[in-house]
N, C-alpha and C positions, 0 to 999 in steps of 0.2 A: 705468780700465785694462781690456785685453783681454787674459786670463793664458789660455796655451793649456798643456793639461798633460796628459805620456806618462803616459797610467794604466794599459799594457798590462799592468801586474802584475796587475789589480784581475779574479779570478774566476778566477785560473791556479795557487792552491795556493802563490803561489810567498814565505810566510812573512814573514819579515821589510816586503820591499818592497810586499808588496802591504800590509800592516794600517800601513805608513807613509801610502803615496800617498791610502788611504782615509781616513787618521785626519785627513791635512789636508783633504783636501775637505769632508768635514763638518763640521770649525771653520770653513772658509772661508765655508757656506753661512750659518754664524749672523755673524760678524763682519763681513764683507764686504758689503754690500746695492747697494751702486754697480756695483763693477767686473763686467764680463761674462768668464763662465769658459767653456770648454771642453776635456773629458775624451777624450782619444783611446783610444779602447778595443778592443780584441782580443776577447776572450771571448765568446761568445752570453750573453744574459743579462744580460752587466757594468753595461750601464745603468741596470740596476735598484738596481743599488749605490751610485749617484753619484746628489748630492743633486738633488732634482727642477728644482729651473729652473737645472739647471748644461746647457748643450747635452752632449753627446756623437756624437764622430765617430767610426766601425771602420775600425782599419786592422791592416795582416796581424799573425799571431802569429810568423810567419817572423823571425828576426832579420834576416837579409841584408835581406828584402825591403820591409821595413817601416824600416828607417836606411840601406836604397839608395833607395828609392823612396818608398814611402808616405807617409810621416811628414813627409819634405820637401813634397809636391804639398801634406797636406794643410794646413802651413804655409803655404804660399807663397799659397796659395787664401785662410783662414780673415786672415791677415794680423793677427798676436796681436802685441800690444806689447813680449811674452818668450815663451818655453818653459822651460817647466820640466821636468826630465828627472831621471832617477838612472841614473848611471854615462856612460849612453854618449846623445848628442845624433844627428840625423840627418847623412847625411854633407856634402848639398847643405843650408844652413839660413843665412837672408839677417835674423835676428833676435835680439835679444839671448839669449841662452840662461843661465840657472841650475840648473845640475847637483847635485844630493846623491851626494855619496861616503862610503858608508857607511866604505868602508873599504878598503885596498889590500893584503889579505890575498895575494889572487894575484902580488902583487910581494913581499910579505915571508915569505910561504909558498909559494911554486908547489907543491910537492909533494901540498899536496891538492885541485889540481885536475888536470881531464882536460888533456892537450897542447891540445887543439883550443881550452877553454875559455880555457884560461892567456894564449892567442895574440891570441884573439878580444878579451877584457880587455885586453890591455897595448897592442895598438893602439887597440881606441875610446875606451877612460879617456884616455889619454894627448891624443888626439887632442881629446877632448870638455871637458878642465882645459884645454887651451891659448886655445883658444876662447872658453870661458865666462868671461859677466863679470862674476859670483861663484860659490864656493863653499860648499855647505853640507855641513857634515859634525856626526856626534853627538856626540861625546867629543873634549876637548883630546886624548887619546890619539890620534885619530884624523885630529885637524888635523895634532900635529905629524908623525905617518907620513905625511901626504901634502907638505908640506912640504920634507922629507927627500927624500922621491921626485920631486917635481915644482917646475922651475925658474920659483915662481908667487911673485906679491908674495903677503904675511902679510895685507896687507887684505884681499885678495879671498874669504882664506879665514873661513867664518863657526861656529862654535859652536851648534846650533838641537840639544836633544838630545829624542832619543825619548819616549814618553811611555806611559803606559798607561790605555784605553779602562775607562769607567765600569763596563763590563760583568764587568771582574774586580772581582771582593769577597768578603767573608768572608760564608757564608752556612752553615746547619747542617753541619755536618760529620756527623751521622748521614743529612741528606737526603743529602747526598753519596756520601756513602757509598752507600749504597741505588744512589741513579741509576748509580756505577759501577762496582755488581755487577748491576744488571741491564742493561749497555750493554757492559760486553767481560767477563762472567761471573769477577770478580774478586774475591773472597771471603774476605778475606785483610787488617791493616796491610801496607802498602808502602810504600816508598820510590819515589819519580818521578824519570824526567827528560825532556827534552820538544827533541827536533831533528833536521834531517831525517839518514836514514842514512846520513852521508860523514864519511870519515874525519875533518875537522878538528874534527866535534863528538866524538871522542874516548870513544865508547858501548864500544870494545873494552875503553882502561882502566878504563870505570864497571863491566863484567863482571867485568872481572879484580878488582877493589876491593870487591864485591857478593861474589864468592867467599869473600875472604882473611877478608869482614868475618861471616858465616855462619858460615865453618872457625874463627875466632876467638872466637867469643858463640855457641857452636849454643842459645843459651835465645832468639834472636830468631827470631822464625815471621813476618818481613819478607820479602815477594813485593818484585821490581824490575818496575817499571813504566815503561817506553818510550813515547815516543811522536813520531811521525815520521813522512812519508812517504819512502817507501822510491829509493834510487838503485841505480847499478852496484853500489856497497860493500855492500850489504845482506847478499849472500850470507854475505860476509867473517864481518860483523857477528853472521849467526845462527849461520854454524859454530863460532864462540868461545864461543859461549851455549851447544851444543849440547853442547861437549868441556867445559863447568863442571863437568857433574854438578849442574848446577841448574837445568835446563833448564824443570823444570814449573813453578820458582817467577821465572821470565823471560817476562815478556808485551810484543808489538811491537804495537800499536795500529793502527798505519799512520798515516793524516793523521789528527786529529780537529778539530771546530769548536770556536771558539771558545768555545760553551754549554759542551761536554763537557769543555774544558782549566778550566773556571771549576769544574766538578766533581771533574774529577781533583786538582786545585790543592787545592783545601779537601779532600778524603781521606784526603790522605798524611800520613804522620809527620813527611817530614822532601822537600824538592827536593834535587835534586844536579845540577848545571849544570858537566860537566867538560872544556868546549871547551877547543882548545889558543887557540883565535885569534878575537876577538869585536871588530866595533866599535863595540858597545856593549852587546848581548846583554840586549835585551827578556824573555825569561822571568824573569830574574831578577826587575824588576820584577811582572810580573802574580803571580809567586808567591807575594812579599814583600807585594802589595793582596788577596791572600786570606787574608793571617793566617798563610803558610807560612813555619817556619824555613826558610831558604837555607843550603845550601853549595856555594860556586863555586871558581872556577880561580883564583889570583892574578896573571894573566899580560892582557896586552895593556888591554882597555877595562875589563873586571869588576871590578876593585878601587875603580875609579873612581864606576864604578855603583850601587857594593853599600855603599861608604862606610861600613864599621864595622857593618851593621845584616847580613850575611851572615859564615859563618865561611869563611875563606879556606883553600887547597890547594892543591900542587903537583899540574896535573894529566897531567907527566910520572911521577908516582910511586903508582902503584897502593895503595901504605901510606896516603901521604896521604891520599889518599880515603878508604879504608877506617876510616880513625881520625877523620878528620869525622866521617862518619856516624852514627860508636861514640858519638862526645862526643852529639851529636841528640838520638840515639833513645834514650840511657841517661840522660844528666842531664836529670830534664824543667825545673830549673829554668834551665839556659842554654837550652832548647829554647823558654820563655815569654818567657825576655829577647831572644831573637833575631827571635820573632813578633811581639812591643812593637815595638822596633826596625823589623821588615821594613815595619810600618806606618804607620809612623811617616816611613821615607824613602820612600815611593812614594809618597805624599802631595804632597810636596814638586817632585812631576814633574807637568806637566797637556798636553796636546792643544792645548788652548786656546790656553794661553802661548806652545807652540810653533808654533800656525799664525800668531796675529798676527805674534811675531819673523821669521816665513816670509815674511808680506806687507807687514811694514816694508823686505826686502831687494829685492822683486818694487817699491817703493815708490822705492827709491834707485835701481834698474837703469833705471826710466821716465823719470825725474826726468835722470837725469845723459843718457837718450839726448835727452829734448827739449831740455839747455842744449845738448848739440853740433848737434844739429841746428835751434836757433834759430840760436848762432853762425855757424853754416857760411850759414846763410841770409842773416843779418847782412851777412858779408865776399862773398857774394854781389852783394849789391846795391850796393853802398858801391864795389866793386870799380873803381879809375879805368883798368885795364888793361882793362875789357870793351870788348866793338864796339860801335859806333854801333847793328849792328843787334840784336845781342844784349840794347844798353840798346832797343831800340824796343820789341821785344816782351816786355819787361818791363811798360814804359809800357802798352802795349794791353792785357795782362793784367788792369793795376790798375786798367782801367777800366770 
């Protein structure tokens, strides 16, 4: 096979989809030894992130001009047996395509995105589902939202869920500690939470819940820990931090690497993941393979995710959280059975598993385009309506 694959995420910060697109290309490079890959990349640098004898190609960071223009030539040139994309495919594209849809928040939530963004999503998803001829998406949660949304058969849609990279694990909690007071001077038990600053990861309610739960237990000397890079909402985000009255015990990190989240991870007392809207919501896992109690949202993918081994919250309701948190940090023995647990189901997720079930479907798209196009070659020849001279230069062809 020749798998051509949009990896503009890869070196762009951009969280979820990029430590997706990565995590398959390095199972790809161990499982795979036949098929010939290539990575189309944006970023300076990105190549270096994609496994050594995979090719990569640079094409713009521009959305317009990289799914008007780029992306297509460099298909049309490279001539790959699929593409593999998340969310949106290029506009002109003459090859099988396989899309990952993480999720169609921007159709069952518009509200926390930009106008521009919401617009830009609901024509290229829609345009890029109708086309592709399969789906991958992470959570049944998140098959059946697009289902609902999109007039597609149930086969096409495929189950392949997220995973989390070897690199989270349970390591000293005092080295930890250390490394993240001497890396954002934090000096203090905390509480964590980890997404970028927009309204749908719902960091206003974990302030306001951070508050209530302080003004409630003043015997905890728990600092809130953030972590994110920063959007339009940010401002939002700080001034609510600012009007707590808790302001010195509120830390914003900005983006961190993955080393430094492996550190913050194992530090904390206790994660709190209080998105309104996830489709499938990766920190839970990485938290849960450090040995961290979880406490998440009950709403959209995260229940599904978290399966009993995180404690669940409304995270429309500031209480709630605040009395997760209280149950964490006060009972240590549900805080031991939740960290058994956290490890116990993030185990049960691999990378691995999920790139081969990736290249069993890149396996059925190749498969099913050579029987139509052996067929079609078949009823070609065979064909008793052709010309005389049509059949001649068949004949001279075969010869």
């Amino acid at each position: 096979m020749r798998i051509a694959v949009d990896a503009h995420a890869i070196g762009r910060h951009l969280t979820g989809n990029e430590v997706y697109v990565r995590s398959l290309l390095r199972e790809f490079a161990t499982l795979d030894n036949e098929s010939e890959f290539v990575a189309y990349v944006s970023e300076a640098g990105a190549d270096r992130l994609v496994p050594r004898r995979f090719k990569t190609k640079s094409v713009a960071a521009d959305p317009y001009f990289r799914l008007g223009w780029d992306l297509s030539r460099c298909v049309s040139r490279d001539k790959p047996d699929l593409l593999h994309v998340q969310y949106t495919a290029p506009l002109i594209n003459r090859v099988p395509v396989v899309v990952t849809v993480h999720d169609v928040s921007f159709i069952e939530n518009p509200e926390y995105f930009t106008a521009w963004k919401r617009a830009h999503l609901r024509f290229n998803v829609a345009r890029t589902v109708k086309l592709a001829t399969r789906i991958i998406t992470v959570s049944e949660f998140s098959r059946d939202a697009i289902l609902r949304t999109y007039p597609v058969s149930p086969e096409k849609v495929r189950v392949i869920p997220n995973a989390v990279s070897s690199e989270f694990r349970v390591v000293s909690k005092g080295r930890a500690t250390q490394a993240v007071r001497e890396r954002f001077d934090i000096d203090a038990p905390f509480i964590f939470s980890v997404g970028d600053l927009q309204p749908r990861k719902n960091h206003i309610g974990l302030i306001t819940a951070f508050s209530s739960l302080i003004a409630a237990h003043p015997e905890l000397d728990h600092h809130l820990v953030i972590a994110g890079q920063n959007t339009w909402f940010t401002p939002r985000i700080h001034a609510v931090a600012q009007a707590s009255g808790l302001a010195d015990r509120i830390h914003f990190t900005g983006f961190v690497s993955d080393g430094e989240l492996v550190q913050l991870y194992n530090a904390c007392d206790c994660f709190v993941f209080p998105s309104f809207y996830e489709g499938f919501g990766l920190p839970i896992l990485e938290a849960m393979a450090c040995g961290c109690a979880v406490a998440c949202s009950s709403t959209s993918a995260m229940p599904e995710v978290a399966e009993g081994a995180g404690l669940l919250f409304d995270p429309r309701n500031p209480t709630s959280i605040s009395r997760a948190m209280a149950d964490i940090l006060q009972d240590a023995e549900l805080r031991g059975r939740m960290e058994t647990r956290g490890l116990q189901r993030a185990s049960q997720f691999s990378w691995r598993k999920s790139a081969s079930a990736t290249l069993d479907v890149y396996r059925e798209v190749v498969a099913e385009r050579a029987a139509v196009s052996g067929k079609a070659n078949a009823e070609s020849i065979a064909s008793p309506t052709a010309s005389p001279v049509a059949n001649q230069v068949r004949s001279t062809r075969k010869r």
